[in-house]
NUPA-750496 format. One line per 4 residues: number of its first residue (from 1); their letters; for each residue x negated, y negated, z of N, C-alpha, C, O. Coordinates in steps of 0.2 Angstrom, whole numbers. Atoms other than C-alpha are relative to their C-alpha. Layout:
N
NUM> a> X/Y/Z/X/Y/Z/X/Y/Z/X/Y/Z  ...
***
This chain:
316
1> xxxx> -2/3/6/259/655/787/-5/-1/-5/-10/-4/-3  3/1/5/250/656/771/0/-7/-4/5/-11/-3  0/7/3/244/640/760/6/1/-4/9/6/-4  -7/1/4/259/635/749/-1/-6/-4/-4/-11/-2
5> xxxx> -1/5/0/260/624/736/7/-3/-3/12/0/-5  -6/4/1/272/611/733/2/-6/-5/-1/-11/-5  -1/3/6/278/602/718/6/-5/0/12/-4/3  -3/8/-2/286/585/718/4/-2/-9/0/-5/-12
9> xxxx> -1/3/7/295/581/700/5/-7/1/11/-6/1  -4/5/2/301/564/698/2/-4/-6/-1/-2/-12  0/5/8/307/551/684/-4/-2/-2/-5/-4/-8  8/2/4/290/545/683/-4/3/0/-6/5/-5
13> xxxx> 5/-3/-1/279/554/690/0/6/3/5/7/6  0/-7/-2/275/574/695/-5/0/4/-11/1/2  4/-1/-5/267/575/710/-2/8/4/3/11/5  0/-4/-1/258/591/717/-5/4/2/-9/6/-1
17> xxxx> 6/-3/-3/247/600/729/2/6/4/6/11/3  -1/-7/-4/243/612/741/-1/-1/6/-6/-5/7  0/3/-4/247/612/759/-4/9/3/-2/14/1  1/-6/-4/237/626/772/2/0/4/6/-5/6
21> xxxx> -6/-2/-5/244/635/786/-2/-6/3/-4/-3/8  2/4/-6/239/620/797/3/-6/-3/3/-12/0  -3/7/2/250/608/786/-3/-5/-2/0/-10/-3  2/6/4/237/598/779/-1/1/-9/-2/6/-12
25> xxxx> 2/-2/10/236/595/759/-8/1/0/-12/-2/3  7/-2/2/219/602/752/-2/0/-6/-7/1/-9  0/2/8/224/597/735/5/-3/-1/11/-1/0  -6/4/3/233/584/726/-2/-1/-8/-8/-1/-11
29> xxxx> 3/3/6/235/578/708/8/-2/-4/14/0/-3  -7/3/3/249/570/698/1/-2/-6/-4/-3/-9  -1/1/7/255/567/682/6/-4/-3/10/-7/1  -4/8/3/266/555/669/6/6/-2/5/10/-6
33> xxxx> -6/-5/2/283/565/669/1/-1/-8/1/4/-12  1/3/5/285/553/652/-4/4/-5/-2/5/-11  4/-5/3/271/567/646/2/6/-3/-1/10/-6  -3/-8/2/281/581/643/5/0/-3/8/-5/-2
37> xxxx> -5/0/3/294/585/632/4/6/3/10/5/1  -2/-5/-2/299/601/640/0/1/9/-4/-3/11  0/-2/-7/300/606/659/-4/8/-2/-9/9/2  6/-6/2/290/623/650/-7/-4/0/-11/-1/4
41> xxxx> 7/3/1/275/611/645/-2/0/7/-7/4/9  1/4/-8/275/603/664/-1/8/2/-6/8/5  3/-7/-6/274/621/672/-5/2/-2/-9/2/2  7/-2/4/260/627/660/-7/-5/2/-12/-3/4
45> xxxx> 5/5/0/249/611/661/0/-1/8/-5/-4/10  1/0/-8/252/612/680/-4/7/3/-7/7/9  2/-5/-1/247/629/681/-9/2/-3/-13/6/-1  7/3/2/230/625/669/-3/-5/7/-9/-2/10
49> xxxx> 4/4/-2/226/610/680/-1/4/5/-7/4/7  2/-3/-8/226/621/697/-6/7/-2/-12/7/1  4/-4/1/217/636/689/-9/-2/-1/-14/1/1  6/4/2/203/624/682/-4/-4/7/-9/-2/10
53> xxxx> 2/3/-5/202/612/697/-2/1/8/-6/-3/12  -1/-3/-8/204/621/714/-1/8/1/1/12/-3  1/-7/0/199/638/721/5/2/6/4/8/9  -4/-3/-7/213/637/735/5/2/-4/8/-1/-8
57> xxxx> -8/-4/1/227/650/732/5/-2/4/5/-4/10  -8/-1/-8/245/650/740/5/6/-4/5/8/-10  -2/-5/0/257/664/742/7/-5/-2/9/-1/-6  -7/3/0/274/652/741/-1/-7/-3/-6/-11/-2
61> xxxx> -1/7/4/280/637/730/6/-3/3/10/0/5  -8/3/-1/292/624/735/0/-6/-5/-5/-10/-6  -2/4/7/300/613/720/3/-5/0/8/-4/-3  -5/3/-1/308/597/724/2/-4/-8/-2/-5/-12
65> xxxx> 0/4/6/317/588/708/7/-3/2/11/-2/6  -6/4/-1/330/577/705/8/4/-3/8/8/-7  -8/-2/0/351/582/704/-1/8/-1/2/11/-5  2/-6/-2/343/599/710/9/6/3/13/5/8
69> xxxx> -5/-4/-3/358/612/713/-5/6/3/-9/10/0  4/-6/-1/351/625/724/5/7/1/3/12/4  -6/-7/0/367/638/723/-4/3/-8/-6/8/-8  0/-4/9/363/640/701/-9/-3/0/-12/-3/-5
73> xxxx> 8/-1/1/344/637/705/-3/-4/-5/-9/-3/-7  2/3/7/344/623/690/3/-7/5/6/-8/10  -1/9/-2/343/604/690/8/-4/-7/7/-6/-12  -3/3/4/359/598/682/2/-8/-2/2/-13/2
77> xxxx> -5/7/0/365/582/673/-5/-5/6/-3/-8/11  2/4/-3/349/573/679/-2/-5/-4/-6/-4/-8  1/3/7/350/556/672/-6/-4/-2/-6/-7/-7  9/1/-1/332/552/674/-6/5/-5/-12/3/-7
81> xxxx> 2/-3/5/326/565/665/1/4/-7/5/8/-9  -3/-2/7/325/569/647/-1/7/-3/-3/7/-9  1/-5/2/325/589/646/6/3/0/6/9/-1  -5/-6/4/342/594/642/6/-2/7/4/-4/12
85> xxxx> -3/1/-4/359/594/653/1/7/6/1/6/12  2/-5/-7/357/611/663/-8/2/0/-8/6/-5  8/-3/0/337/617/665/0/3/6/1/1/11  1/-4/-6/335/633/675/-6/-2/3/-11/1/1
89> xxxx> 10/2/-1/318/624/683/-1/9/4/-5/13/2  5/-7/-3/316/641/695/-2/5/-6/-8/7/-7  4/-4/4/317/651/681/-5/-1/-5/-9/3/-7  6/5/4/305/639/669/-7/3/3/-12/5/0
93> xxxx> 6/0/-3/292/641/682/1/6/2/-5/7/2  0/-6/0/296/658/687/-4/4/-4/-7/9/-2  3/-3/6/289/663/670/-8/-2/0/-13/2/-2  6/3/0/273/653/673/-6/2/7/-12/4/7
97> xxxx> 3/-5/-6/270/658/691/3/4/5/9/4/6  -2/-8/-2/270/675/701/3/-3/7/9/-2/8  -5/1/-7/275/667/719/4/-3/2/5/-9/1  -7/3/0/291/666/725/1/-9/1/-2/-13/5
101> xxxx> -4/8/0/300/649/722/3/-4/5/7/0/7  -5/3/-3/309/637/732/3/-5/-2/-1/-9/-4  -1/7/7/319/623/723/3/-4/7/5/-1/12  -5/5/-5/327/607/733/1/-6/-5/-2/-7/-10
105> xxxx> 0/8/2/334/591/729/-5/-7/1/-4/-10/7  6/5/-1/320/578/728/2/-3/7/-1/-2/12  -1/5/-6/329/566/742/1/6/6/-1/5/12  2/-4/-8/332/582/753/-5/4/3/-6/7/8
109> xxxx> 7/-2/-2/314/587/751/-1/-6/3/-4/-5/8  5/4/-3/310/567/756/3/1/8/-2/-1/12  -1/-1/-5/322/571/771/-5/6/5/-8/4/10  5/-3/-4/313/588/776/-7/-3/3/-9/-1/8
113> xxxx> 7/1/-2/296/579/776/0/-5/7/-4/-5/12  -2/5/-6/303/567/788/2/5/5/-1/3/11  0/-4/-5/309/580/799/-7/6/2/-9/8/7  7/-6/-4/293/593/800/-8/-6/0/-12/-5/5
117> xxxx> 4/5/-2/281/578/797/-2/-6/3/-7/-9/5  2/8/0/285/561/799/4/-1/8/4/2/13  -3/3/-8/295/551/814/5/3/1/9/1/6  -7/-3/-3/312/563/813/-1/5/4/3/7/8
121> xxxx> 4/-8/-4/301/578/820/8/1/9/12/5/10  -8/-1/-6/315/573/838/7/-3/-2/11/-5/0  -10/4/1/330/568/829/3/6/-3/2/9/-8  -8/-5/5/346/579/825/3/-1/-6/5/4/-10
125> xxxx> -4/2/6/353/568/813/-3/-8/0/-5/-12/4  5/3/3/344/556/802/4/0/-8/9/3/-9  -1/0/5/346/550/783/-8/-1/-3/-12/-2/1  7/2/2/331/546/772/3/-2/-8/8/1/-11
129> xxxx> -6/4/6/337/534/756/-9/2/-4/-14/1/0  5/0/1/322/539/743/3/-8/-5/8/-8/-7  -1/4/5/319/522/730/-4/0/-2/-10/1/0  6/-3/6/310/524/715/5/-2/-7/10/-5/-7
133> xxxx> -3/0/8/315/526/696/8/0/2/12/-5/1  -8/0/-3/334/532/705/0/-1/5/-5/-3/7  -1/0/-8/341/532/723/2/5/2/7/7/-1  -2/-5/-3/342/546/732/2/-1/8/-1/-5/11
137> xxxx> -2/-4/-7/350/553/749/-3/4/3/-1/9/0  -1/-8/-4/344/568/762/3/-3/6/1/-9/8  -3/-1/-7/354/570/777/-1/6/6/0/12/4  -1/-8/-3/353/582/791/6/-4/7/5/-10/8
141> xxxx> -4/-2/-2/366/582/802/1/7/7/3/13/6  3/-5/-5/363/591/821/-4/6/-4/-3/12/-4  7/-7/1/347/600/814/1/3/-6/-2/7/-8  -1/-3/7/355/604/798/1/-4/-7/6/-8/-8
145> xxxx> 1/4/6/352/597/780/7/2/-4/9/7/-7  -6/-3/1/368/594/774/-2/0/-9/-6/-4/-12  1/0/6/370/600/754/5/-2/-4/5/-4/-10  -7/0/3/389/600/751/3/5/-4/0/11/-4
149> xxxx> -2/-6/2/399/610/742/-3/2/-8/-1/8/-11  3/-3/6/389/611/725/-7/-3/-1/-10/-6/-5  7/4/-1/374/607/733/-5/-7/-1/-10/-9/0  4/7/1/372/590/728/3/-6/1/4/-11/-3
153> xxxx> 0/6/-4/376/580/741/-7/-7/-1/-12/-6/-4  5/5/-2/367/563/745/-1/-5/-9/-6/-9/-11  3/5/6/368/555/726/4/-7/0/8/-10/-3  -2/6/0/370/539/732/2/-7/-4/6/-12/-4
157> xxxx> 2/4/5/362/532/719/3/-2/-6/2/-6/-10  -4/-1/4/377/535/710/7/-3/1/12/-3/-3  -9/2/-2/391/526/721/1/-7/-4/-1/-13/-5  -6/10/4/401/511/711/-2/-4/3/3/-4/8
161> xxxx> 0/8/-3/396/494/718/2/-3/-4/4/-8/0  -3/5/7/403/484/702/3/6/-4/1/10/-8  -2/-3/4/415/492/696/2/0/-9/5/5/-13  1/4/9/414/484/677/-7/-2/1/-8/-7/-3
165> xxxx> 5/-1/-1/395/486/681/-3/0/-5/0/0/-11  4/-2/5/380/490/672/-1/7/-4/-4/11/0  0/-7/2/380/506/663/-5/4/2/-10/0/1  1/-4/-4/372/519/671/-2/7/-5/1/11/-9
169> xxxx> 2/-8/3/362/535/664/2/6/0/-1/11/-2  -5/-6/-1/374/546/670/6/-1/-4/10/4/-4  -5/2/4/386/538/660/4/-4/4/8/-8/0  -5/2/-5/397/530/674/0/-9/-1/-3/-11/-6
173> xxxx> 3/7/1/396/510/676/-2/-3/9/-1/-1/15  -1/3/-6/393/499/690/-6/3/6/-7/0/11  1/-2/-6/382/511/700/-7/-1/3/-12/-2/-1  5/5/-4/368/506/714/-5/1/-2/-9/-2/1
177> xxxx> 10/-2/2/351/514/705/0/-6/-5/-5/-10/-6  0/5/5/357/501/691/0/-8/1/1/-12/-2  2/5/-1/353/489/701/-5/1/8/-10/-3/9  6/1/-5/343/493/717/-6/5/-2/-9/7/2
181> xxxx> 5/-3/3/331/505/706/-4/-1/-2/-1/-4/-6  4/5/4/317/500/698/1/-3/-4/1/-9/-3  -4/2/5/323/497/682/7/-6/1/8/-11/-3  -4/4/0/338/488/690/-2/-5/4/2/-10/4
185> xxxx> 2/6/-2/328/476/700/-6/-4/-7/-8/-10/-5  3/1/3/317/472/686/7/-5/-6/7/-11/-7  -3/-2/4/332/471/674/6/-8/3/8/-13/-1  -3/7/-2/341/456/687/-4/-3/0/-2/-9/1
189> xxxx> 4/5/0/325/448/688/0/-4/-6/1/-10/-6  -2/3/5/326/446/670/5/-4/-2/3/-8/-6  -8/3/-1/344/440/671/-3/-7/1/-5/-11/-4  1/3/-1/340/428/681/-6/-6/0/-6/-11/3
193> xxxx> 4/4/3/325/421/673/0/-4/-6/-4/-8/-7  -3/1/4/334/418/659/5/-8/1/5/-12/-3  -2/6/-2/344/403/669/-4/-5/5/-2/-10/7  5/2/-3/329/399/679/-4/-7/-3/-6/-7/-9
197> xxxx> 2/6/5/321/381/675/-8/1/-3/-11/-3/-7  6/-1/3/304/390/671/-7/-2/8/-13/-2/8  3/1/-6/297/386/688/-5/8/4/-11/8/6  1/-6/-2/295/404/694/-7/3/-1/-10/3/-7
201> xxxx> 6/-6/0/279/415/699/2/5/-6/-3/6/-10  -2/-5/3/289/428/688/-3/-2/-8/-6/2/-11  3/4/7/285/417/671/-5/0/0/-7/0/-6  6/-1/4/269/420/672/-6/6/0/-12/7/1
205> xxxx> 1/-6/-1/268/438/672/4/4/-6/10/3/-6  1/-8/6/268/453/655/8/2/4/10/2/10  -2/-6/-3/282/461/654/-2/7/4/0/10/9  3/-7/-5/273/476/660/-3/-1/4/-5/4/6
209> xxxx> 0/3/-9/269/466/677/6/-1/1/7/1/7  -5/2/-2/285/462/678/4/9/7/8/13/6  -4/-8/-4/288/477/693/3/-4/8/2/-9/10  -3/-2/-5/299/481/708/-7/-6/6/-6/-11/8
213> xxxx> 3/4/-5/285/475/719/-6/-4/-1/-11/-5/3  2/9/4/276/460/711/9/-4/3/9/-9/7  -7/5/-1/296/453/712/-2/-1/6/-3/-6/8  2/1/-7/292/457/732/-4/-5/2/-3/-9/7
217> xxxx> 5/3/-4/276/451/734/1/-6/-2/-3/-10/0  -2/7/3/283/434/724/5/-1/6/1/-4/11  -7/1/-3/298/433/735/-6/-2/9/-6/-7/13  4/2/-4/285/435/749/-3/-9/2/-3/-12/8
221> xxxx> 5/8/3/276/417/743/7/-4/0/6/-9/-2  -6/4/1/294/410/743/2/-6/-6/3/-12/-6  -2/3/7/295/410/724/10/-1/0/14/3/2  -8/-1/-2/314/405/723/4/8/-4/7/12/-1
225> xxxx> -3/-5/2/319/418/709/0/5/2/5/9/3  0/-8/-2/311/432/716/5/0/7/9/5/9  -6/-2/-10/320/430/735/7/-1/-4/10/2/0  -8/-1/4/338/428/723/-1/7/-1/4/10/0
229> xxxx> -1/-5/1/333/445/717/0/4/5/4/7/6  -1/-7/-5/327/454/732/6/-2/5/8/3/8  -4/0/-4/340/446/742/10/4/-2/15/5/1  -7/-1/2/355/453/730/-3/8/0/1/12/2
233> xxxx> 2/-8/0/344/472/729/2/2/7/5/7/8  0/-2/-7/344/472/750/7/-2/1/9/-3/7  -9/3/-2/364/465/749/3/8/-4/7/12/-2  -2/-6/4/367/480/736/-1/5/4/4/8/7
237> xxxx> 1/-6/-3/358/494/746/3/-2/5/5/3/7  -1/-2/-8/362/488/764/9/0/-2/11/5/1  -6/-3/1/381/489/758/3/6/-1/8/8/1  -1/-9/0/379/506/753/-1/3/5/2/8/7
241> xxxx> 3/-4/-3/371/511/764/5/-1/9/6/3/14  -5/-1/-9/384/504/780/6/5/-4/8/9/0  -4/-6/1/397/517/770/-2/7/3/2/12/5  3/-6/-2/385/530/775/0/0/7/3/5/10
245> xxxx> -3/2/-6/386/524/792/6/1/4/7/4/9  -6/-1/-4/402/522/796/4/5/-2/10/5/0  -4/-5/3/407/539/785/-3/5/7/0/8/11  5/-9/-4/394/550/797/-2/-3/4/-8/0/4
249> xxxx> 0/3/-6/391/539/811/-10/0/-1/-13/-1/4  9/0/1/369/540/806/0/-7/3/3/-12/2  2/7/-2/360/528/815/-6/0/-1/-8/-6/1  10/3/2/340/530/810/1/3/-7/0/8/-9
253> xxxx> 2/-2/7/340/528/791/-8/-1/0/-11/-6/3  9/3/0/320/529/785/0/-1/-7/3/3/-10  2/3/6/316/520/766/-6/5/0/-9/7/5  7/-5/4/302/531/755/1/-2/-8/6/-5/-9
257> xxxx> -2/-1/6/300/531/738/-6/-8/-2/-9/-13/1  4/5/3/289/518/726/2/-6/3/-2/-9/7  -1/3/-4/298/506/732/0/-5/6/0/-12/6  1/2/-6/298/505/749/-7/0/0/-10/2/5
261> xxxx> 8/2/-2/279/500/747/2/-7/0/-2/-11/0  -1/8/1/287/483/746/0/-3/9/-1/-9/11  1/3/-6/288/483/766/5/-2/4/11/-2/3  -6/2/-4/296/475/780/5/-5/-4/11/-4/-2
265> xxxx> -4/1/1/304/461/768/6/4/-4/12/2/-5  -8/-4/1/315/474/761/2/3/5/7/5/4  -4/-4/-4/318/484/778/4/-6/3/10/-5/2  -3/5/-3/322/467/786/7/-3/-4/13/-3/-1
269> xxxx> -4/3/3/333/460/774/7/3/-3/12/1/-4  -5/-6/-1/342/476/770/5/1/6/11/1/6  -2/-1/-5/345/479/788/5/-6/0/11/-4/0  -3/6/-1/352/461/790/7/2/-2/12/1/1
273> xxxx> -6/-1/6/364/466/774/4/4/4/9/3/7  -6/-9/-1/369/484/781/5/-1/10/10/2/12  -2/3/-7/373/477/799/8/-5/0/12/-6/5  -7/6/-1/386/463/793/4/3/-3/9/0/-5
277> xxxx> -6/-5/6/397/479/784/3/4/5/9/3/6  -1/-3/-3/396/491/798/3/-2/6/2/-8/9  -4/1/-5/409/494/812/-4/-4/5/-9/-6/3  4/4/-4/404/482/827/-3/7/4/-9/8/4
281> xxxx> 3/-8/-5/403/500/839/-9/1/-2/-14/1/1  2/-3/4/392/505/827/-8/-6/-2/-12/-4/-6  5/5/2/380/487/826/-6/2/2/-10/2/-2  2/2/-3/370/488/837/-6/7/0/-12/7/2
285> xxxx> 5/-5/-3/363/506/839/-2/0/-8/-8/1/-8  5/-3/6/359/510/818/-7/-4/-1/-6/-10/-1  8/2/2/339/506/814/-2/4/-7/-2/9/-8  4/-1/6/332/505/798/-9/0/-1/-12/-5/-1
289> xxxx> 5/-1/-1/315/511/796/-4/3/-6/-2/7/-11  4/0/6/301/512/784/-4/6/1/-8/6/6  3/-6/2/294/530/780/-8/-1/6/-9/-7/7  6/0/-2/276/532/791/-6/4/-5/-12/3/-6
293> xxxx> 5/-3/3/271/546/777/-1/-2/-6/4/-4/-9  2/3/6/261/542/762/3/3/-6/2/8/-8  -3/-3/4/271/541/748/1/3/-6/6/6/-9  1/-4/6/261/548/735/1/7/0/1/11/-4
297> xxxx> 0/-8/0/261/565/744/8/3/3/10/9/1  -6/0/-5/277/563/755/5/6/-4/8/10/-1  -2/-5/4/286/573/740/-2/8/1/3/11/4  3/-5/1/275/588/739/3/3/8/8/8/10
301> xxxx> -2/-5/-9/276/591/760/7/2/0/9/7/3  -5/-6/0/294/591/757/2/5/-3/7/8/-1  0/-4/4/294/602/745/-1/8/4/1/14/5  2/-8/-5/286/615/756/3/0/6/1/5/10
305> xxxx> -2/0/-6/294/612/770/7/3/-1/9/7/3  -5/-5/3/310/618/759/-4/8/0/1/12/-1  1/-10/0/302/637/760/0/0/6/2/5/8  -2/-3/-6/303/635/779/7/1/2/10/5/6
309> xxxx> -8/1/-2/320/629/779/5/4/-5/11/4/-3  -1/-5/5/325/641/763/6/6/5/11/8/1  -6/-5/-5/337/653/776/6/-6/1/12/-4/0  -5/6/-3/346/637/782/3/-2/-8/8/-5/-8
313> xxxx> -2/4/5/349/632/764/3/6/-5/4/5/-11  -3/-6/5/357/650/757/7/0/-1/11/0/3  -7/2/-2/373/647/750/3/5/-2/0/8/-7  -4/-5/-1/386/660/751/7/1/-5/11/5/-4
***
């Protein structure tokens, strides 16, 4: 196996290294998605930064990005980012670099990384929930990553919890990144700062402090508003997430993504949520579990780990 590198595109941020035959990264570097106006610019200035910074080559790319179709090789209708409703990405970057591509869906590269590197390496069937800017899905299912019928399975992030809800960037209402997403935890803290008597750690924090995991670490200290927020984000996600359960019987989901740096009081208090939903059968054995790989790279690896699994993911 030849070095490979692997490209990670998120709603914030663009993650992206190079991993050698022996699977470790020998290069990373990341960038402000915010920065581009184009998915052309982003492959150019990605293709600069590695020429300039690093002398290690690779024969193979793997591309994970968000509402990725891997049948039309394009990212459709992703509501996170601001380059248009269909972007061929393979062919964008095809133009820019000579070796072959592999594209995935950002949540089913954070699944593969969990399967070739992190604690799924013995499991058959596994979920990996990514949280971040949105919420994402990957599933494998006895040894196979499931994709669905138009490849774009796992967009959880997008199921209706309120159905007269918050509006939603996909256009829809109600749906769960608009509230367990970044944006949507930040978005009820404010809510409910608003009827708060001013007592709150939160009051005395910049809006641009005001993140996902500041509200945690407040909630932590048993500031009251923050444990009101994180306890309605882990009621929101552990409800979705017993649907996925009791749809497909999954019993080791693993949390990734920016936000899961918030720790055990979101896996705990999640768990707690997703357990009072799900069948009784079904209580006892699913486990919720906090990623082991580091999240800043954790993309990239799945990404490459999509060119091993590239046969299994050919759609017909």
């Amino acid at each position: 196996m030849s070095n490979r590198l692997g490209i990670d595109i998120g709603g914030t941020n663009v993650a992206f290294g190079i991993v050698n035959t022996e699977g470790e990264l020998v290069y990373t570097n990341s960038l402000s998605t915010k920065d581009f106006s184009s998915p052309e610019d982003l492959a150019k200035k990605i293709a600069t930064i590695l020429s300039s910074e690093t002398k290690e080559t690779f024969e193979e790319i793997g591309l994970g990005a968000p509402s990725v179709n891997v049948a039309s090789e394009s990212i459709e209708h992703a509501p996170n980012l601001n380059w248009g409703e269909i972007i061929p990405i393979k062919e964008i970057f095809s133009k820019v670099f000579t070796p072959p591509i592999t594209i995935i869906n950002d949540a089913n590269a954070a699944a593969l990384a969990e399967k070739h590197y992190g604690e799924a390496q013995d499991l058959s069937s596994f979920s990996v929930i990514t949280l971040g800017t949105g919420v994402g899905l990957g599933t494998c299912l006895n040894g196979q990553l499931v994709l669905g019928a138009s490849c774009l399975a796992g967009e959880i992030g997008h199921f209706v919890i309120r159905r007269a809800g918050r509006e939603c960037n996909c256009g829809n209402l109600g749906c769960l990144e608009t509230y367990a997403g970044s944006d949507g935890i930040v978005t009820t803290a404010k809510e409910k700062l608003e009827f708060s008597s001013g007592g709150s750690a939160l009051n005395n924090l910049t809006p641009s402090n005001l993140t996902p995991l500041e509200i945690f670490n407040a909630a932590r200290k048993d500031d009251p508003v923050s444990l009101e927020v994180v306890d309605a984000v882990c009621h929101d996600l552990g409800y979705a997430l017993s649907g996925l359960v009791n749809f497909m019987d999954i019993e080791t989901i693993f949390l990734t993504g920016g936000i899961a740096n918030a720790g055990n009081i979101l896996r705990r208090k999640t768990e707690k949520h997703l357990k009072s939903y799900v069948l009784p059968n079904l209580r006892s054995r699913v486990s919720l579990k906090m990623t082991t790989l580091d999240q800043s790279t954790s993309g990239i690896l799945g990404a490459v780990a999509a060119i091993t699994e590239k046969s299994k993911m050919t759609i017909n």
